[in-house]
C-alpha positions as CSV (number, residue, x, y, z in Angstrom):
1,X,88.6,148.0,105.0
2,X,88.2,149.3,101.2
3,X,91.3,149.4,99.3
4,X,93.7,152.3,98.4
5,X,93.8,154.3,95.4
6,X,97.6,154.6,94.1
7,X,98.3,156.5,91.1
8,X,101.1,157.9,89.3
9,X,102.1,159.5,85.9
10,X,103.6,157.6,83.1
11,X,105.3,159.0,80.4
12,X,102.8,158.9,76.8
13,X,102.4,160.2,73.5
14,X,100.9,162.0,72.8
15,X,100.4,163.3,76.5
16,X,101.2,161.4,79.5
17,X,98.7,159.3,81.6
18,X,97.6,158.7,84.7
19,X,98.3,154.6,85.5
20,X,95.9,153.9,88.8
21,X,95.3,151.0,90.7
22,X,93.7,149.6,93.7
23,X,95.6,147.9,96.3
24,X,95.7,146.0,100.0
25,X,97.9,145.2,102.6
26,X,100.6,146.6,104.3
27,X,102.3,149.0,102.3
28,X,105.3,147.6,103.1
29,X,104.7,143.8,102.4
30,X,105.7,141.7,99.8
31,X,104.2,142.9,96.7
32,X,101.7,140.7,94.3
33,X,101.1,142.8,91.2
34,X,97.4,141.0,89.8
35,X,96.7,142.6,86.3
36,X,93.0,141.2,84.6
37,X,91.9,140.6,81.2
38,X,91.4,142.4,78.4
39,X,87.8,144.5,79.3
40,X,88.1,143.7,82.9
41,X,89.6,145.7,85.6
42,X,91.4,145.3,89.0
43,X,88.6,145.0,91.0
44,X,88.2,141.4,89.5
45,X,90.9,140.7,92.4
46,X,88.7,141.8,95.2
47,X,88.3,138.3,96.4
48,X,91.9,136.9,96.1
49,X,93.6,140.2,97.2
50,X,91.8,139.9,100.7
51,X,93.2,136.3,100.8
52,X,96.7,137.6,100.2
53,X,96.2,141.0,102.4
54,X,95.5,138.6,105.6
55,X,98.8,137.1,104.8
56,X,100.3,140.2,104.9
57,X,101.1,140.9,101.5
58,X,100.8,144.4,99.3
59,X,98.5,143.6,96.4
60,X,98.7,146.4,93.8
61,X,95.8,145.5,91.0
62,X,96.3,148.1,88.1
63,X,93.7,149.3,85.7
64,X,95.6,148.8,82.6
65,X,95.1,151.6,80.4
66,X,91.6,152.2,78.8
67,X,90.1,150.5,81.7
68,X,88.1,151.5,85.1
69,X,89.7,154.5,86.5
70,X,93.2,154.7,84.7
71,X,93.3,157.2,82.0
72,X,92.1,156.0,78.1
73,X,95.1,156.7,75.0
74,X,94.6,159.2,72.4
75,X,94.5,156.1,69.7
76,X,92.8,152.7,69.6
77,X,96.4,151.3,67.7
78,X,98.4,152.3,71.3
79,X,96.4,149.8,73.1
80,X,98.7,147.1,72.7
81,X,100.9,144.8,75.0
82,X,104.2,146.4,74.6
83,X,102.0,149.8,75.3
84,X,100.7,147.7,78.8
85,X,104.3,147.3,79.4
86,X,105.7,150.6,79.1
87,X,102.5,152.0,81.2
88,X,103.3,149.4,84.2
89,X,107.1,149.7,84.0
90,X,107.4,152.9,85.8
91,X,105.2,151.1,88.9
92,X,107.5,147.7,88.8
93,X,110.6,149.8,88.8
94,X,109.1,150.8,92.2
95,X,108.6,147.7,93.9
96,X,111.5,146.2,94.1
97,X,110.7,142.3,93.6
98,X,107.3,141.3,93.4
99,X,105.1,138.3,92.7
100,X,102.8,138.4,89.4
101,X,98.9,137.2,88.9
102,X,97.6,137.7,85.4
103,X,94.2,136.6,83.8
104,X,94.6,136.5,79.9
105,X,95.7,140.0,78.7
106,X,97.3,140.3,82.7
107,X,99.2,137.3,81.7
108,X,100.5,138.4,78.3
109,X,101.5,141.7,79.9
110,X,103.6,139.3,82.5
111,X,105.4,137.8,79.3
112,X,106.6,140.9,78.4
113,X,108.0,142.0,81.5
114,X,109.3,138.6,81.9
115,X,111.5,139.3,79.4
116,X,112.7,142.7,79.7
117,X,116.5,143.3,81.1
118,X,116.6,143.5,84.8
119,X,113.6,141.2,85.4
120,X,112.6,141.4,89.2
121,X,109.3,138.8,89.1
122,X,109.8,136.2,91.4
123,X,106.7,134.0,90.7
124,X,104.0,134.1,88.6
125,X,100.5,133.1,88.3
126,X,99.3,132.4,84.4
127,X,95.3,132.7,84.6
128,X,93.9,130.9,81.2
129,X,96.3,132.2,79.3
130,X,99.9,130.6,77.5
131,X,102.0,131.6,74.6
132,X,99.9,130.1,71.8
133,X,96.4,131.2,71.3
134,X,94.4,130.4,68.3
135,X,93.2,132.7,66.0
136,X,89.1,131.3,66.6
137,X,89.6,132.8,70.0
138,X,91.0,136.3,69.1
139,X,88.2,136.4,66.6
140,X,85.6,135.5,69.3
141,X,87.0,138.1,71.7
142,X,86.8,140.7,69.2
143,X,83.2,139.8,68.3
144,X,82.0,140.9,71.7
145,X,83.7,143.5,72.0
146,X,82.2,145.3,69.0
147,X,78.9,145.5,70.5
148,X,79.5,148.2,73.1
149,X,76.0,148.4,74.5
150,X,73.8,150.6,76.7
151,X,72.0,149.8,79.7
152,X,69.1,151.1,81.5
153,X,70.7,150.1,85.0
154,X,73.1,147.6,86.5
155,X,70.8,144.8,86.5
156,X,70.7,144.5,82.8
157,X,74.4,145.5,83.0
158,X,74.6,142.3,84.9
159,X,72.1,140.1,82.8
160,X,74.7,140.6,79.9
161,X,78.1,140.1,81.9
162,X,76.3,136.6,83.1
163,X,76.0,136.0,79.4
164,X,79.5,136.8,78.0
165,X,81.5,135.9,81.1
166,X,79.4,132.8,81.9
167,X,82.9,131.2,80.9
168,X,84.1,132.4,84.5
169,X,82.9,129.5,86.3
170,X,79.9,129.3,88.6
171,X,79.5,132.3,90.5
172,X,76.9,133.4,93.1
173,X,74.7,136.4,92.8
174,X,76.7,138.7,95.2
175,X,80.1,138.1,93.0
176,X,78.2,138.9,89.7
177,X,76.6,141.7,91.3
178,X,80.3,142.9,92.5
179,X,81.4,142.7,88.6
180,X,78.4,144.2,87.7
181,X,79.3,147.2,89.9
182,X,83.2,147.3,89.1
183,X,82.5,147.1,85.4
184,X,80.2,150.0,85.2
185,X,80.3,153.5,84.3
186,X,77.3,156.3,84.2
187,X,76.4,157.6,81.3
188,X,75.8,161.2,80.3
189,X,72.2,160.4,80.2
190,X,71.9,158.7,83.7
191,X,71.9,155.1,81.9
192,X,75.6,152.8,82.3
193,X,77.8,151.2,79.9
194,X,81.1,149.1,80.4
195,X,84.2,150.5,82.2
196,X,86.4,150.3,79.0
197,X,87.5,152.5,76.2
198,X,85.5,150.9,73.2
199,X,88.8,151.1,71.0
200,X,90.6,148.8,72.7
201,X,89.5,146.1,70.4
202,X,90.2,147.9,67.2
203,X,92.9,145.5,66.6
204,X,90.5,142.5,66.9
205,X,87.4,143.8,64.8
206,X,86.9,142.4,62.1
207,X,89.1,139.4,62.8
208,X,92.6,139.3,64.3
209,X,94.5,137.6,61.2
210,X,96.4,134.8,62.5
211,X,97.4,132.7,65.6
212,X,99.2,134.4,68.5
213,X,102.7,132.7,69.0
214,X,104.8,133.7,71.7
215,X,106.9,130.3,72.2
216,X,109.8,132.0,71.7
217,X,110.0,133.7,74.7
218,X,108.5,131.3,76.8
219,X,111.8,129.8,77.9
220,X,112.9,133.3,79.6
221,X,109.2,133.4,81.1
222,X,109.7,129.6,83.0
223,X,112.2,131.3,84.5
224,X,111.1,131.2,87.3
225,X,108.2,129.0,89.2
226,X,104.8,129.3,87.6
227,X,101.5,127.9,88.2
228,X,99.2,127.9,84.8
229,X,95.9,128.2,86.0
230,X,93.5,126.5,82.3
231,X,89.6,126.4,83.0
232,X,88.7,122.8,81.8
233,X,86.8,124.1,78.7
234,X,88.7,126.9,77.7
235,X,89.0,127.7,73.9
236,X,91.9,130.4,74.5
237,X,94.7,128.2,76.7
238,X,94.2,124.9,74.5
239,X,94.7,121.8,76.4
240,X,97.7,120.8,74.4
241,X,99.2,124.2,74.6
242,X,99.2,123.6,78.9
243,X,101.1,120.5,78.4
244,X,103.7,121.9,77.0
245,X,104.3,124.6,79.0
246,X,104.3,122.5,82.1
247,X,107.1,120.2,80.3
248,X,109.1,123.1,81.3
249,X,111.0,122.7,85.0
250,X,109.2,124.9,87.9
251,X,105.9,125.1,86.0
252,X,103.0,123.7,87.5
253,X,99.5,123.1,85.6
254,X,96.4,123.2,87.4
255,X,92.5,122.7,85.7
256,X,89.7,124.4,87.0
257,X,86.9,122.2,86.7
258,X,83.2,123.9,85.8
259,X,85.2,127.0,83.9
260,X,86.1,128.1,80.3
261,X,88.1,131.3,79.2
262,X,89.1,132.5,82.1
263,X,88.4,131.2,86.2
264,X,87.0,134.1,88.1
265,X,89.6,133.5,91.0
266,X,86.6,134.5,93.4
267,X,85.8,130.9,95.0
268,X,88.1,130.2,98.1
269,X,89.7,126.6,96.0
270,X,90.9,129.0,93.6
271,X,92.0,131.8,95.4
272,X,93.9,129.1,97.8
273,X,96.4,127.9,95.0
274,X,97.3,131.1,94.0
275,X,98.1,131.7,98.1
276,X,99.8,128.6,98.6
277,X,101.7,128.7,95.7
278,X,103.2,132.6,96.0
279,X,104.1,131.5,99.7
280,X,106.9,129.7,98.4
């Protein structure tokens, strides 16, 4: 069965937006809110919210703002976390309380509604992601992104995601040609391009600045139980960096062998501690 399409209107400057997402289930399960990376979308979920579906959960995967088919902001400076927040907050206050799955920028977003008065996420899955990265990472991420390329069709759409996401672990051809086909949008001229607002790495262009540090709210984020997720070779969730957060009670660290920055969550190992783990 495809998935729904939810939507609803968030309060913006300068104009409001339109905050959509995907989701499966029963509408009145338990709810797992999975928010992806930073040029992904929610379709990246497919796999894992099929998983969680079956069990009889709602999964609701947002587009974050700028991406697939939620509306772009009027400036490349709004595209920001505490933006993310703002733009999900009106959905969460929905929910009532709800389970978490965030891959990099999904996990950062999670932070911040960690924090926030009134909290209602129970637990919550950290993809490759933590409250340290370095600044070589940032600045790698924001090389990429620069480039904003064309593309005859979706197999050379493809060809390049199997370059720059090769990180995600090894996938087979039909999951690279299901990113391939979530991550694309038609051109004017017939050709495609990537399913992201290009100005959502103005802030990384040209080099970010300095290290991210967020340790100081990672005390109200352990919270409650978490399960970091660190690909084995990842250069964004430093090995070092895991370690410490899984010093903190309720946190449990898991490495994905054969993956760098960030596991896919596609392949049925992965997708099975993320199940077991939110079913307690």
């Amino acid at each position: 069965m495809p998935p729904r399409i939810g939507a609803i209107r968030v309060p913006f400057q300068p104009a409001p937006i339109m905050l959509r997402w995907h989701e499966w289930g029963p509408v009145d399960g338990s709810p797992v809110v999975c928010v992806h990376g930073l040029t992904r979308s929610g379709r990246d979920f497919d796999a894992l919210a099929a998983v969680l579906a079956a069990e009889g959960r709602r999964v609701i995967c947002p587009d974050v703002p700028g991406r697939g088919i939620s509306d772009w902001l009027a400036q490349g400076a709004q595209y920001a976390v505490p933006a993310y927040v703002a733009a999900l907050s009106p959905l969460l206050a929905e929910l009532g309380t709800y389970d978490w799955v965030g891959t990099s920028m999904g996990g950062l977003i999670a932070m911040g509604v960690a924090t926030l008065p009134g909290d209602r996420m129970r637990r919550l899955v950290l993809n490759d992601i933590g409250p340290f990265v370095p600044k070589a990472s940032l600045d790698r991420i924001g090389t990429y992104l620069s480039l904003d390329p064309r593309f005859a069709n979706l197999a050379a759409l493809e060809a390049h995601l199997r370059v720059i996401h090769a990180p995600f672990g090894p996938l087979d051809d039909a999951q690279w040609r299901h990113l391939a086909a979530t991550s694309a949008r038609v051109t004017a001229d017939g050709g495609f391009r990537l399913h992201y607002d290009p100005a959502i790495g103005d802030a990384l262009r040209g080099g970010a600045g300095a290290d991210m540090d967020l340790w100081a709210i990672w005390e109200a984020v352990a919270a409650r139980p978490v399960l970091v997720l660190r690909g084995a070779t990842s250069d964004l969730l430093l090995p070092e960096v895991a370690q410490r957060m899984a010093e903190a009670p309720g946190v449990r660290l898991e490495t994905i062998p054969d993956c760098g920055h960030a596991p896919a969550l596609m392949d049925a190992d992965q997708t099975g501690l993320i199940a077991d783990f939110l079913r307690g």
